[in-house]
Each structure stands twice: as structure tokens, then as C-alpha cells.
PDB file of N, CA, C, O and CB in Angstrom:
ATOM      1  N   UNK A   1     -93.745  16.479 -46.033  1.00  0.00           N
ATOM      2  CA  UNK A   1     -94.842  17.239 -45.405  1.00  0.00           C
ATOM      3  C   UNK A   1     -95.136  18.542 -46.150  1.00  0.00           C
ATOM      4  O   UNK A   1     -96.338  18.710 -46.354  1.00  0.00           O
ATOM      5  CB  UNK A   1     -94.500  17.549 -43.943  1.00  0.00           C
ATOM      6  N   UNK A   2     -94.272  19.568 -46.635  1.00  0.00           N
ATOM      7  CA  UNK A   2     -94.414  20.631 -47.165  1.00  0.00           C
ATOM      8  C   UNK A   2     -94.953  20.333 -48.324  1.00  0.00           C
ATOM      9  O   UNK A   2     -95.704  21.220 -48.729  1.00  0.00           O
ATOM     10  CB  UNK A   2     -93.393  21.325 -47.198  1.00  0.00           C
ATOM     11  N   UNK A   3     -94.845  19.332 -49.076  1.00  0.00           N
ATOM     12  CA  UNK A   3     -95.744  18.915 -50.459  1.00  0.00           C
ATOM     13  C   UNK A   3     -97.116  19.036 -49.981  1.00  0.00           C
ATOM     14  O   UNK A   3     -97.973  19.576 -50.681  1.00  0.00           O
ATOM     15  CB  UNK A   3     -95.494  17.255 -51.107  1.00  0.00           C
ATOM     16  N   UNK A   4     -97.313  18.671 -49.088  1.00  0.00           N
ATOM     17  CA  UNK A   4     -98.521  17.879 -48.894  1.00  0.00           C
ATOM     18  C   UNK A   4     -99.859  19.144 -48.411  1.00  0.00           C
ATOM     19  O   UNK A   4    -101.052  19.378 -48.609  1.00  0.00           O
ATOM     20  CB  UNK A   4     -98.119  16.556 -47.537  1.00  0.00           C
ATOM     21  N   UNK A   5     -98.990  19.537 -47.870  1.00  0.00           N
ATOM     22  CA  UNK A   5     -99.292  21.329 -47.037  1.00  0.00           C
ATOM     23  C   UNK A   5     -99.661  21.849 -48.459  1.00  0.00           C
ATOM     24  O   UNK A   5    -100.836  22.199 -48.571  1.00  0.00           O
ATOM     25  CB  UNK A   5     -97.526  22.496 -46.088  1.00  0.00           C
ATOM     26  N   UNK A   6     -99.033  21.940 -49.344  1.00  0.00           N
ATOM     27  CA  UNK A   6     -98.911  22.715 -50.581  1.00  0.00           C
ATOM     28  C   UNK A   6    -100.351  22.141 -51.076  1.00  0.00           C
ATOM     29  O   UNK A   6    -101.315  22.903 -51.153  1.00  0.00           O
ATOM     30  CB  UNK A   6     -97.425  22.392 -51.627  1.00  0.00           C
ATOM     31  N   UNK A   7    -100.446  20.840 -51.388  1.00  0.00           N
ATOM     32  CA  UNK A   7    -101.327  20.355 -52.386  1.00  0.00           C
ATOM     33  C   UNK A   7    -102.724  20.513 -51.534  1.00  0.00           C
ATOM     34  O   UNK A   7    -103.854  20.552 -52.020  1.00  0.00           O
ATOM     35  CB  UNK A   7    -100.924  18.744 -52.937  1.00  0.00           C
ATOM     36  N   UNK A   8    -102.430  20.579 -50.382  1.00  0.00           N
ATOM     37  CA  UNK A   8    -103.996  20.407 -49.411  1.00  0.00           C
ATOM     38  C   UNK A   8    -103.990  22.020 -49.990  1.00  0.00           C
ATOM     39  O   UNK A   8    -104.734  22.129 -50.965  1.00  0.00           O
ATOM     40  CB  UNK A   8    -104.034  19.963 -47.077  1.00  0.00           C
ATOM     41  N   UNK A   9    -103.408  23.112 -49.653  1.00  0.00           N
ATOM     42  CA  UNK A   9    -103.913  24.341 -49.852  1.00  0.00           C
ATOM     43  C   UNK A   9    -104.388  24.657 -51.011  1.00  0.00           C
ATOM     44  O   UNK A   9    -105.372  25.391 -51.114  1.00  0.00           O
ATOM     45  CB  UNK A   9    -103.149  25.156 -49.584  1.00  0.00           C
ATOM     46  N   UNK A  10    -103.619  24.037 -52.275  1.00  0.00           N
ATOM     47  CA  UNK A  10    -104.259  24.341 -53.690  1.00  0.00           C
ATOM     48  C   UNK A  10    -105.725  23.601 -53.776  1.00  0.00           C
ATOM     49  O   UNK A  10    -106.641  24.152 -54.388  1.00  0.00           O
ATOM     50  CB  UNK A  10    -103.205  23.737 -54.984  1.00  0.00           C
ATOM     51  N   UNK A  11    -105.894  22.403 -53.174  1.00  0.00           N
ATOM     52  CA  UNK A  11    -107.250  21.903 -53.391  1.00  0.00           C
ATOM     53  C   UNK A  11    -108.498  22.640 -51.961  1.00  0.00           C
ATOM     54  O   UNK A  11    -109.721  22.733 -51.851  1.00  0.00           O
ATOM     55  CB  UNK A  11    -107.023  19.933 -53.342  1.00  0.00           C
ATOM     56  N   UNK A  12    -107.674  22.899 -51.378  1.00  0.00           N
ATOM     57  CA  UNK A  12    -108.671  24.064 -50.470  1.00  0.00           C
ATOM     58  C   UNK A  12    -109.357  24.907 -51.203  1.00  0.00           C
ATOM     59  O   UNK A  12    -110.574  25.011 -51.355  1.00  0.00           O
ATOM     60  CB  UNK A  12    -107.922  25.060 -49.535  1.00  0.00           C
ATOM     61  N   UNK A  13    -108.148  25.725 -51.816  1.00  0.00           N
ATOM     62  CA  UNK A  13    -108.458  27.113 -52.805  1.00  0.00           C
ATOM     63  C   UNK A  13    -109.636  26.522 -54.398  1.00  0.00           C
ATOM     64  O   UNK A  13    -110.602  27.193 -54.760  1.00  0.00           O
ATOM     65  CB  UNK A  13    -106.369  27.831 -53.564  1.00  0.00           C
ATOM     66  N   UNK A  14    -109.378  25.717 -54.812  1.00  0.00           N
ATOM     67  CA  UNK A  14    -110.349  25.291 -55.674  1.00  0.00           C
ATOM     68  C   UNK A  14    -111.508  24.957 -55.386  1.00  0.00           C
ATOM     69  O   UNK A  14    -112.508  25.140 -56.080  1.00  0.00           O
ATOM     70  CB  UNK A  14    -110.035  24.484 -56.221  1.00  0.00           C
ATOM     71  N   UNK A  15    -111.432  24.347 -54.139  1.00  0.00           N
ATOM     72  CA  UNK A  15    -112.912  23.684 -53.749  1.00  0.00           C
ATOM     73  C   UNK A  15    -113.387  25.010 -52.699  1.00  0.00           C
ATOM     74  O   UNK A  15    -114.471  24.693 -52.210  1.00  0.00           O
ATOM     75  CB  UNK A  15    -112.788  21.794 -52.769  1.00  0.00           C
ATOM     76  N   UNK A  16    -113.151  25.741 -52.428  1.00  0.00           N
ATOM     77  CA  UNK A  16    -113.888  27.491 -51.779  1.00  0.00           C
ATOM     78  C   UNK A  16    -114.287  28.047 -53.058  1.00  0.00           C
ATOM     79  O   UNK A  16    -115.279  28.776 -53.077  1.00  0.00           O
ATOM     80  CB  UNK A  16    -112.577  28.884 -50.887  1.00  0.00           C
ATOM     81  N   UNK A  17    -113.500  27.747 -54.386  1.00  0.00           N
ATOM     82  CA  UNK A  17    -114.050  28.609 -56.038  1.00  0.00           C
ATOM     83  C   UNK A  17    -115.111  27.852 -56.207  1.00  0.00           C
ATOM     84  O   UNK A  17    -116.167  28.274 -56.679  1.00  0.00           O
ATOM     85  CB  UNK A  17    -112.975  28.540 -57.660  1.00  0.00           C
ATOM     86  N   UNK A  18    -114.879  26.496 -55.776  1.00  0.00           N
ATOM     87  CA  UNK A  18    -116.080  25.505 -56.457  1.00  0.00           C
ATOM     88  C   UNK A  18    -117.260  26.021 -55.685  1.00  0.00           C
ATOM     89  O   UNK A  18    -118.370  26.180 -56.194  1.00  0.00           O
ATOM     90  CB  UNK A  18    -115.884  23.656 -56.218  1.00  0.00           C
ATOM     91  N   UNK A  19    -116.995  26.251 -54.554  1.00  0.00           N
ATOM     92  CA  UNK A  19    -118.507  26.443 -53.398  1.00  0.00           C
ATOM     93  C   UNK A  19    -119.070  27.545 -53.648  1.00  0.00           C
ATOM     94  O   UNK A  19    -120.213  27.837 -54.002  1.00  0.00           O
ATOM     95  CB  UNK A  19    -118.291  26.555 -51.697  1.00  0.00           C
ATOM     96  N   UNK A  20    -118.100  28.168 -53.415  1.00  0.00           N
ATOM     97  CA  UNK A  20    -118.881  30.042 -53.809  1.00  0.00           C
ATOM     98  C   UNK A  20    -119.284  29.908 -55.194  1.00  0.00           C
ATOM     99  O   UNK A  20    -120.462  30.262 -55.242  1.00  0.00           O
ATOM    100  CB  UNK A  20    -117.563  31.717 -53.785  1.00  0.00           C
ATOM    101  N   UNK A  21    -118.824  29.525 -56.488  1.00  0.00           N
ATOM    102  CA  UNK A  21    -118.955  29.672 -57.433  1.00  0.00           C
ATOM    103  C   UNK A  21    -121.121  28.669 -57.555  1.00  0.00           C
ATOM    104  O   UNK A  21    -122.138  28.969 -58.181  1.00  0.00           O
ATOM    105  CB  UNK A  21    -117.297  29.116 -58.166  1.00  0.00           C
ATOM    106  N   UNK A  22    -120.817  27.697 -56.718  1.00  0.00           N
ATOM    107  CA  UNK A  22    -122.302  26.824 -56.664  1.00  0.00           C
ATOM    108  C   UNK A  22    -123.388  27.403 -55.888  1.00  0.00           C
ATOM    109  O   UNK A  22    -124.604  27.213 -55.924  1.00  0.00           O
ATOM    110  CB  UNK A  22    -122.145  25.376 -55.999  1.00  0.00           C
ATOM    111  N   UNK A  23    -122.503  28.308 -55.035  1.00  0.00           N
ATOM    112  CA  UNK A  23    -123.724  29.278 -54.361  1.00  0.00           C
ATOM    113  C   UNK A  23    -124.343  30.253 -55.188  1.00  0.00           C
ATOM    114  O   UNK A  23    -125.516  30.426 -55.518  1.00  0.00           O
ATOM    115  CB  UNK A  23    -123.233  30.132 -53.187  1.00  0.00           C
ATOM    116  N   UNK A  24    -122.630  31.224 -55.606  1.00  0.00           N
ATOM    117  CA  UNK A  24    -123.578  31.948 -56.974  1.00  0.00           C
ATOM    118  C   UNK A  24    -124.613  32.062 -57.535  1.00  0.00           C
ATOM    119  O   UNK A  24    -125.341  33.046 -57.663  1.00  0.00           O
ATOM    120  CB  UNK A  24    -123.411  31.782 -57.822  1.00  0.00           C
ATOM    121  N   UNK A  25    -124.799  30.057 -58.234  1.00  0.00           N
ATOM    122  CA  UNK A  25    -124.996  29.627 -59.416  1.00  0.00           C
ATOM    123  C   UNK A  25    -127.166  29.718 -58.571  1.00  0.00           C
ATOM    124  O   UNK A  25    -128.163  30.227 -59.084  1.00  0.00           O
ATOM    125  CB  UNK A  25    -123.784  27.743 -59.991  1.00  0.00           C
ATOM    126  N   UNK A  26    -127.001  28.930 -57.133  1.00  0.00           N
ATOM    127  CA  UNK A  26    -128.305  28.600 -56.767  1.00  0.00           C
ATOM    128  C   UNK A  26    -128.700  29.660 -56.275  1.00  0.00           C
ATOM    129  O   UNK A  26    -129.924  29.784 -56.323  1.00  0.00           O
ATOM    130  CB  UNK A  26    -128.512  27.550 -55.944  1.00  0.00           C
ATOM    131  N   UNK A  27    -127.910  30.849 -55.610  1.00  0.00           N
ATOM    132  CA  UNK A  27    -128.647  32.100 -55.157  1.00  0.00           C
ATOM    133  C   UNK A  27    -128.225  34.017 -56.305  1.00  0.00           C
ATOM    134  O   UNK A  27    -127.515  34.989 -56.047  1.00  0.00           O
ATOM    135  CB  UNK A  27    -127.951  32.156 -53.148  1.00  0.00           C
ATOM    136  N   UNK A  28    -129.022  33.703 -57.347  1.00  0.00           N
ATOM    137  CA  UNK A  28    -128.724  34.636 -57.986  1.00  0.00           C
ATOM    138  C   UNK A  28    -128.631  35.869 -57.611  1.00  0.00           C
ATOM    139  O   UNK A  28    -127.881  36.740 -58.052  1.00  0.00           O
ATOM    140  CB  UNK A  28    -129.269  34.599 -58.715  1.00  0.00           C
ATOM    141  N   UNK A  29    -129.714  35.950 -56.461  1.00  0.00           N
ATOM    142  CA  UNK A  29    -129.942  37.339 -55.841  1.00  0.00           C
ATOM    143  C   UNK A  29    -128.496  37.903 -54.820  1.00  0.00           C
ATOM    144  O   UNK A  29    -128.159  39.086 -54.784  1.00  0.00           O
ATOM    145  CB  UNK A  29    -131.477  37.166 -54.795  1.00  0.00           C
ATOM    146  N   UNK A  30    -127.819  36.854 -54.092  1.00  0.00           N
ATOM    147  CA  UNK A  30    -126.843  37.277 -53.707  1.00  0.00           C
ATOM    148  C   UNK A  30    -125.623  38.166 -54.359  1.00  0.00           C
ATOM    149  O   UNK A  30    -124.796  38.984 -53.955  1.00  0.00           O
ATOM    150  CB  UNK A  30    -126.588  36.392 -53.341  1.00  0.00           C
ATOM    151  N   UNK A  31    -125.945  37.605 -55.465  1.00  0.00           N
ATOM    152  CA  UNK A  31    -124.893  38.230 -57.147  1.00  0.00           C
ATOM    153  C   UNK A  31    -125.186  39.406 -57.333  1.00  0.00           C
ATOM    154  O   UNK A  31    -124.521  39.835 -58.276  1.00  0.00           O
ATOM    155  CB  UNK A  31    -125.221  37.548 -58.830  1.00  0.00           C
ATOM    156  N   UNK A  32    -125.823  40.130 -56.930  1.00  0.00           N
ATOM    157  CA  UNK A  32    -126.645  41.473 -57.191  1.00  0.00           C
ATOM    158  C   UNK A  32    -125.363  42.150 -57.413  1.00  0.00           C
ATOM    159  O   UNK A  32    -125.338  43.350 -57.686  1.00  0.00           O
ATOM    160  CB  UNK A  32    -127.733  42.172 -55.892  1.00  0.00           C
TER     161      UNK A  32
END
């Protein structure tokens, strides 16, 4: 279970970089 806990949180944390990073990308003005 603690693996699993582990690997769900690292792919949490990548895929919140991935989202924010795609919001960024479509709302430039937020980037201000």
C-alpha cells in the first residue's frame, strides 16, 4: 500500500505541473 500511496502522489504532482503548466500555455494573460 505505501508504494502505491507514493506512486499515486508522484503522478498527482506531475499531472497538477502538467495542468497548470497547459493553462499557462492557453491563458497567457494569467502569466502576467
Amino acid at each position: 500500500m505505501p508504494g502505491r500511496i507514493e506512486v499515486n502522489g508522484r503522478v498527482a504532482g506531475t499531472w497538477q505541473t502538467a495542468t497548470l503548466t497547459g493553462i499557462r500555455r492557453e491563458t497567457p494573460r494569467a502569466s502576467t
